[in-house]
N, C-alpha and C positions, 0 to 999 in steps of 0.2 A: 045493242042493249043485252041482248042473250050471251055474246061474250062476256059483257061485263056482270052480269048477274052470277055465272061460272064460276069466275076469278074470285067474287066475292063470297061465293060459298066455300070454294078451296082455302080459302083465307081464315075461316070462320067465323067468319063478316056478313053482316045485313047493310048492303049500301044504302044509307042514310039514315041507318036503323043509329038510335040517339046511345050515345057511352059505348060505338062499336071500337074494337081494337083491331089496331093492324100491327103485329107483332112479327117479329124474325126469329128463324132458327137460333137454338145455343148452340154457343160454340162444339166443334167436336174435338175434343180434349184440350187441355187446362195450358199447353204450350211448357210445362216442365221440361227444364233443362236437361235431364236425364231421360224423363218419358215423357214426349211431348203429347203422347196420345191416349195416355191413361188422364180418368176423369172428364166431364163437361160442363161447360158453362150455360150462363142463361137458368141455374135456380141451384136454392141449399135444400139438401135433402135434412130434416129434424127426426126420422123415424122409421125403420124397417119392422115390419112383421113378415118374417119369414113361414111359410108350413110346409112342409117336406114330408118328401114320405119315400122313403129308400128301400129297396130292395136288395143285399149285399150280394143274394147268390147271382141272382141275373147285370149285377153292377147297374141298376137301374135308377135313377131319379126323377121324381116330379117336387113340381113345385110352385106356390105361388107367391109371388113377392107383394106386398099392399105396402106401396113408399109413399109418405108424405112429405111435401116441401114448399118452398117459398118460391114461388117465380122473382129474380132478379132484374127481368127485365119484361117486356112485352114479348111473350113467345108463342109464335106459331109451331112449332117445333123442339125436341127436347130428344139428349142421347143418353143412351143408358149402355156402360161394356156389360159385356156379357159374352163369352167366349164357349163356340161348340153346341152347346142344348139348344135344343127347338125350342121357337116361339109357338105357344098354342094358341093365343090369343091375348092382345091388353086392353085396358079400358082407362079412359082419363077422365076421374071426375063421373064416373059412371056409365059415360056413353064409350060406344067403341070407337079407337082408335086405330088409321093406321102405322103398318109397321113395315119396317123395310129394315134387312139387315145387311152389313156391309165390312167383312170383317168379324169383331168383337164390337163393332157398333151398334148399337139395337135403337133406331130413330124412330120414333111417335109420335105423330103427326095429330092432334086434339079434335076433334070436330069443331071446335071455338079454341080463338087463342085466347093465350093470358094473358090477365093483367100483371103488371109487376106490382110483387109485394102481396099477390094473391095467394093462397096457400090451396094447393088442391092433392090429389090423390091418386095412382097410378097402382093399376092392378096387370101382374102378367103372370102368366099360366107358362110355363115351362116343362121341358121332360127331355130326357134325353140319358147319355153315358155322361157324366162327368171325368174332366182331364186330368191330366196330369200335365203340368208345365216344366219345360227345364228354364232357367235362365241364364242371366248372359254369362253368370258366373258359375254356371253347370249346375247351382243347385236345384233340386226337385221342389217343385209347390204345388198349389193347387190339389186336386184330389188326390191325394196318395193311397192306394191300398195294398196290404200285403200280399204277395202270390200267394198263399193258399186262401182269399179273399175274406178273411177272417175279421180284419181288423182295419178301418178304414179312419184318414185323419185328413181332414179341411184346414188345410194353412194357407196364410196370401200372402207374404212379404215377399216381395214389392207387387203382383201385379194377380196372383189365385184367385182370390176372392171372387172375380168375375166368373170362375168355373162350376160353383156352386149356384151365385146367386147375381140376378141383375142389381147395380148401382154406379153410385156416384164412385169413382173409386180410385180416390186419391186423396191423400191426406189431411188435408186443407178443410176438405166436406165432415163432419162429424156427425153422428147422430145414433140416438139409445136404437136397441132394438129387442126384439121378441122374437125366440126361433122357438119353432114346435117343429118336432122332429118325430113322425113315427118309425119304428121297426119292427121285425122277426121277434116275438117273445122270448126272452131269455138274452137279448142284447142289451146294452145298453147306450144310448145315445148322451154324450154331454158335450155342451155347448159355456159361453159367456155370460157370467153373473148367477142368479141363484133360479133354482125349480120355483115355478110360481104357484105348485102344488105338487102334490105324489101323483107318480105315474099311474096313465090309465092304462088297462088293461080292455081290447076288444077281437075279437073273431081270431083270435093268434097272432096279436100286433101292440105293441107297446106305443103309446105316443108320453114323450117326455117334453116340456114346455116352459123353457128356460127365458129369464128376462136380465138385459144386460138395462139398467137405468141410467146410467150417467154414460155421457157422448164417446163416442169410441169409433176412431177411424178402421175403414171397411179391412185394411190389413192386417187389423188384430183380431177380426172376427173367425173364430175356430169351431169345428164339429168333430168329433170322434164318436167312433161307431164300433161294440165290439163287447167281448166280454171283459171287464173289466173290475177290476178290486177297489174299495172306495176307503178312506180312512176321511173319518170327521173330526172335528174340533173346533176350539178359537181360538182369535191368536189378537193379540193390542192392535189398536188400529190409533188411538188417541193414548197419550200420556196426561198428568197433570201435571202441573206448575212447577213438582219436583221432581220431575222424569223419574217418578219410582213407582207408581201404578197407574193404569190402563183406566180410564175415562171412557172408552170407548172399546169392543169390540167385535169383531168380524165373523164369520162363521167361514171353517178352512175344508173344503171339499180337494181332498188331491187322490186322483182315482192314479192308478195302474196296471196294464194291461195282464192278465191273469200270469203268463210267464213271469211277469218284471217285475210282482209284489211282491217276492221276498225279497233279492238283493234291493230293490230302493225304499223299503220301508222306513228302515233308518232315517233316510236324509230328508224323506217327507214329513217323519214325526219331528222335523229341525224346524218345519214352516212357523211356528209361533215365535221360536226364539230368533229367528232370522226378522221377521217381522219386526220385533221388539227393537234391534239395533235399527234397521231401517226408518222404524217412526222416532227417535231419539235423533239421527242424525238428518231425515230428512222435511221431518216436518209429519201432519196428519195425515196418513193414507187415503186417499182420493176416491177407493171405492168402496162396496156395503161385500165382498166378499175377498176371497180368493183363495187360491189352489196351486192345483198341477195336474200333467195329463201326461202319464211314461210310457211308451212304447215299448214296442222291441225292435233290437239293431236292424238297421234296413228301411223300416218303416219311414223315417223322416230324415235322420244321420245326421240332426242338429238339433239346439235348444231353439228357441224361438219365445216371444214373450207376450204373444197372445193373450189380450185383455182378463185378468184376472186370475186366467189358469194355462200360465206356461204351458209348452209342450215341447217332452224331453227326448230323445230320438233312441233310446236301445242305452242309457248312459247308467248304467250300475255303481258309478263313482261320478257326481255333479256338484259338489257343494259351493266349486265356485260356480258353476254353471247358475244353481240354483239363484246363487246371491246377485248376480247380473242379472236376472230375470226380474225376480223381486226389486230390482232395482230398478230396471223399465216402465214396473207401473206407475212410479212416478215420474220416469224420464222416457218419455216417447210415448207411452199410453194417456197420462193424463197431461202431461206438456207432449204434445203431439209435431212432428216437424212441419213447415207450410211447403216445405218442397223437398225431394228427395237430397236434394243436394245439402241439406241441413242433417243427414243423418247422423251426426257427430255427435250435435247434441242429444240423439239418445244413445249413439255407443260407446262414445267420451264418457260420459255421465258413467253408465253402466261400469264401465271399464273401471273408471278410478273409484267406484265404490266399493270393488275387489279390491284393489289397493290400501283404502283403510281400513276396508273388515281384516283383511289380514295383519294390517298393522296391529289392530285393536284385539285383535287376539293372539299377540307372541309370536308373530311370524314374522316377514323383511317387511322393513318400515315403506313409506310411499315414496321416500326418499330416495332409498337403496334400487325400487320398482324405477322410477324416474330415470337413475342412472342409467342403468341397464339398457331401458328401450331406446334412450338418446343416442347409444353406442350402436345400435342395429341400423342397418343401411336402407333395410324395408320400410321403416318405419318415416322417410325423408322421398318416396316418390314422387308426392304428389301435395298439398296444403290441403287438410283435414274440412275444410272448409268446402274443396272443391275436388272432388272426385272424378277425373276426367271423363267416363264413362259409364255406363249402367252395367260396366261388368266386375267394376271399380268400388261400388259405395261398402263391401264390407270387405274391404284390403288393411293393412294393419293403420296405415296415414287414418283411417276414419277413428279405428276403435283407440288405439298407442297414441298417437301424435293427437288425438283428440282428449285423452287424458292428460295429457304432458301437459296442454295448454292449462286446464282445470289445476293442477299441479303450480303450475308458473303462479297462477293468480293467489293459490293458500300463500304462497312463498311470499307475495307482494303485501298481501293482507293482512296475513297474522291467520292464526288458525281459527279460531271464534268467531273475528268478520268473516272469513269463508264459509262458514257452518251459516253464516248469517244470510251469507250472498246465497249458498244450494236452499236453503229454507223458504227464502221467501221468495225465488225464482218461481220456483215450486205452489208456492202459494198463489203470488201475480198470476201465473198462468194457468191455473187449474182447471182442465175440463177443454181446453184450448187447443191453439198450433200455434207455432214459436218459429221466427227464422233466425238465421245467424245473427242479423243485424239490430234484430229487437235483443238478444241476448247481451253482445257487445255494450248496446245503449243499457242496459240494466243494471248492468254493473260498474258499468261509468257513473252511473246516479249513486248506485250503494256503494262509493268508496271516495276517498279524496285521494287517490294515491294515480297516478299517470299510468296507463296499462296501454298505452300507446304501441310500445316497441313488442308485447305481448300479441298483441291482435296485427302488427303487422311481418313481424317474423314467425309465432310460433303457430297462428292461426290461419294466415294467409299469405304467408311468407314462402315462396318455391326452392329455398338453400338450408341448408342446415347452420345453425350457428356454429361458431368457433367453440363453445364450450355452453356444460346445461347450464352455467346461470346466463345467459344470455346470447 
């Protein structure tokens, strides 16, 4: 009987106690074809409040994450990545839990299981150095700071995120969040979506307190720390009935790093009118803000399309950079991929909305753009669709060979139903995650024309065809 009284306490069970749950661990990561160990199963996370409190000179972080979510299933157990920082302590639902880490796994074990469909609350305490990640494609993520420790940038594409901050961390999972960030007085911290008031000022430390509202996968979650220059404005978010005035607009925060504000000034004061073409061809902009966030060279050595406010790596000339970015927040930030293997749909997208912006402005038609990449031999590795490895998803087959496809279907359409098919994609899935195969089916609905030979040579097809129409 004392055995079994044990068992039922470790469970978080009262044997015979009335409505007890006997619940299992969630899974430990989502089984993703590329990364089968980022993310976990067994609940959705709807809500991050982050508070941090950084220290640049000593490269120091603490932090506490308060996650809210839905239990999925009956769980006795629940994993959260988290990569490198000490666990200080968590609590589930307010009593303390344990922890055991294993890896980048951080498992929580409830004093009571859950019910599924319950919504409870996870609190952890963290501190530690945060990292710096290479990955498989040698690029740098997660915590980047510069060697004279000046200026520091939180990216996650594909897997950072977890170096900052515990979660759910894969794409699939979505949810708003709130970061409060303190610092050293005279830095500046910016983060996702807008200030949810003016910074406070106390004992020689700034806290700034940003809220991202609408759903946002944990990889486009960003932090920058540092002195930085800020330009404001607004820029159309909604047009009216006669695509000639703004219904709607947004407020444009695009800061840069003290070096990098005069040469990128220019192309920031571009965010409104970039804007403007974007909501004419893509439909209503998805979020209540957006921006940018410029470096200097070395700092990151790439664009990135971090929810709301880009981040640009050392780049003094971006304007197509810029326009891919601003293009992401509708394709892959607010149409989110369900698995990495779907990245096409945000670098196809992205890709070929350079190709019309430039059309649209007197440059080589998408056409001319089409040819071209057809005739590159890089661009035929691998089917855009299917990226053989995680050191693979941003080779030219995802971004070129995934606009080519986007290109075939204008060609099959007509140019107005294609503006019709990116608009209302866009719409159907707003706030979401999209896979290849929900896309496919979408546009089989919105079209009567057979895009068969499309989706199986130009999208998932391993040869190159005999010539670009076919």
């Amino acid at each position: 009987m004392a055995a079994l009284l044990l068992v039922a306490a470790a469970s978080g069970c009262t044997a015979g106690a009335p409505g007890a749950v006997t619940g299992s661990p969630g899974a430990h990561g989502l089984r993703d074809r590329l990364f089968p160990k980022l993310g976990n199963g067994g609940y959705d996370v709807s809500h991050y409040t982050l508070d941090l409190d950084y220290d640049p000179a000593a490269h120091r972080l603490k932090g506490i994450a308060e996650i809210t979510a839905r239990a999925t299933q009956e769980l006795s157990a629940f994993s959260l990545d988290l990569a490198g920082l000490k666990v200080d302590g968590a609590t589930v639902e307010g009593q303390k839990a344990a922890v055991n880490r294993a890896g980048n796994e951080l498992t929580l074990r409830p004093k009571r299981d859950l019910r599924k469909g319950e919504t409870f609350r996870t609190v952890v305490r963290y501190s530690g150095t945060p990292a710096r990640i290479t990955n498989a494609d040698t690029d740098q993520e997660g915590w980047l700071r510069s060697e004279d420790g000046k200026v520091s940038l939180a990216v996650g594409q594909p897997t950072g995120s977890m170096t900052w901050f515990p979660g759910n961390n894969h794409p699939s999972d979505k949810a708003t969040y709130d970061i409060k960030v303190t610092v050293p007085e005279g830095q500046t911290a910016i983060s996702n979506g807008e200030l949810r008031n003016a910074p406070t000022v106390r004992a020689g430390r700034v806290t700034y307190d940003w809220r991202m509202r609408e759903p946002m996968a944990s990889y486009l979650a960003m932090l920058a720390v540092g002195k930085f220059k800020v330009m404001r404005a607004t820029a159309p978010a909604e047009l009216d009935a006669d695509e000639e005035n703004a219904v709607r607009t947004v407020p444009v925060y695009a800061a840069a790093e003290e070096t990098m504000d005069g040469p990128s000034a220019q192309l920031r004061g571009e965010i409104p009118e970039m804007m403007e073409w974007c909501v004419l061809n893509f439909g209503p902009y998805p979020f209540s803000s957006v921006g940018s966030v410029v470096a200097r060279d070395g700092d990151v050595g790439y664009a990135l399309e971090t929810q709301t406010k880009p981040v640009y790596g050392g780049m003094e000339s971006f304007e197509s950079a810029q326009l891919h970015e601003l293009a992401h927040q509708w394709f892959g930030n607010s149409v989110s991929p369900k698995t990495w293997s779907d990245m096409w749909l945000n670098e196809g997208f992205a890709e070929y909305a350079e190709w019309m912006y430039t059309e649209d402005h007197g440059g080589e038609s998408a056409q001319k753009r089409f040819e071209g990449e057809f005739a590159r031999g890089a661009n035929w590795a691998f089917p855009p669709s299917s990226p053989p490895d995680p050191s693979r998803i941003s080779d030219a087959p995802v971004y070129k060979r995934g606009a080519m496809v986007l290109h075939r279907i204008r060609q099959a359409v007509g140019d107005e139903p294609f503006l019709g098919i990116v608009q209302g994609w866009a719409a159907d899935h707003r706030h979401g995650s999209a896979s290849t195969a929900d896309f496919t089916a979408y546009v089989d609905d919105a079209t009567d024309e057979d895009l068969s030979d499309i989706w199986k040579v130009w999208l998932h097809g391993d040869g190159k065809p005999a010539t670009p129409a076919g």
